[in-house]
C-alpha positions in Angstrom: 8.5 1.2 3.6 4.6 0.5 3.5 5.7 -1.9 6.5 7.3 0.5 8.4 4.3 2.9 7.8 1.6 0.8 8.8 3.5 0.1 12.4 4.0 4.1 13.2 1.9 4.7 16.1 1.9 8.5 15.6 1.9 11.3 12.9 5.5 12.5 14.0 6.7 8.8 13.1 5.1 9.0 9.6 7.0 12.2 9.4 10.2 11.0 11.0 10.0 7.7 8.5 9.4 10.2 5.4 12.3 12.2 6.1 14.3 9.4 6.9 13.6 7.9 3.1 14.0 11.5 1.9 10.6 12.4 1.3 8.5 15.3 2.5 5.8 15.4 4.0 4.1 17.8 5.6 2.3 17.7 9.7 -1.0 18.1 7.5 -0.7 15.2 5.0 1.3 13.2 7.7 -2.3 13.3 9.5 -4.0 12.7 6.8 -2.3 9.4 6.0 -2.4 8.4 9.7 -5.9 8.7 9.6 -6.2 6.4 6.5 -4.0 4.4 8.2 -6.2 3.7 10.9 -9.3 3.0 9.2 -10.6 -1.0 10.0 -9.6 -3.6 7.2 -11.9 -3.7 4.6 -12.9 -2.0 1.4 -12.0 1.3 0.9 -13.1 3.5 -1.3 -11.4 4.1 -4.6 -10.0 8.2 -3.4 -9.0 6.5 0.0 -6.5 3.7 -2.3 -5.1 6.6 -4.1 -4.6 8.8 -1.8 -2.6 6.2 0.2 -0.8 4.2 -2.4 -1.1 6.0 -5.7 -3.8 3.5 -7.2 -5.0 0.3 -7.4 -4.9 -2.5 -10.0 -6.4 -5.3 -11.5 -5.1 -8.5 -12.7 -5.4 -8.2 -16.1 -3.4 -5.3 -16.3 -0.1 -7.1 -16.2 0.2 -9.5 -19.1 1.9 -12.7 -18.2 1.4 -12.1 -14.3 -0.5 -13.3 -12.1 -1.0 -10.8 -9.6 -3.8 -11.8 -7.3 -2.9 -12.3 -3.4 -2.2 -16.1 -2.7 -3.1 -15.7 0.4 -6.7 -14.2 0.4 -7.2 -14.0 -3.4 -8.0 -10.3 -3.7 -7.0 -8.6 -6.9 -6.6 -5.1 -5.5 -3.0 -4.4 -4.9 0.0 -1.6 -4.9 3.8 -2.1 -6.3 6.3 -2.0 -3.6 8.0 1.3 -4.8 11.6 0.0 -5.8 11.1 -3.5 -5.8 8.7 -6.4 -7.3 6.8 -6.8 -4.3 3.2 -6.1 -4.7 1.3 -5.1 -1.4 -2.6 -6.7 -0.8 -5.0 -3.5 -0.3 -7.2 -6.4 1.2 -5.4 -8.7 4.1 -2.6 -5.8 4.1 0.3 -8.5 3.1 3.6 -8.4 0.6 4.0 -11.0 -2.3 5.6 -12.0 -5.4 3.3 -12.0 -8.3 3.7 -15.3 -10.3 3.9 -16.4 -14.0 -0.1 -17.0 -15.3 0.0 -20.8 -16.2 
């Protein structure tokens, strides 16, 4: 769903994607997040991770896991609501997380 997010081009798609997954969400936060949405890649600030994906993480957090992003090495990342994938705050892609050696 983060996917489909990131390639609305409009607040009225983040609002018609919500709905669509059964969440509300109202003209005001759609805007909000659409604004968020559009900022340029790069750090953002720790109130601007959770108000877009509920927090962020670091690896040493999850025992046994290695959670950084293979493909830019960032450890800031979000869980994939409903699923094992873990989303890169950084380069913006989706991954597995893999057993520490």
């Amino acid at each position: 769903m983060v996917r489909q997010a990131l390639e609305c081009t409009t607040e009225e798609d983040l609002v018609n994607l919500a709905e669509a997954n059964n969440i509300q969400l109202t003209d005001e936060e759609a805007g909000q997040l659409f604004q968020l949405m559009q900022t340029e890649f790069g750090e953002l600030s720790g109130s601007e991770l959770d108000g877009v994906t509920g927090g962020f993480s670091k690896t040493e957090e999850i025992v046994g896991l290695d959670t950084r992003c293979p493909s830019c090495g960032s450890d800031k990342w979000a869980v994939m609501i409903g699923s094992q994938d873990f989303f890169c705050l950084k380069c913006r892609r989706t991954y597995v997380a893999r057993k520490k050696k």
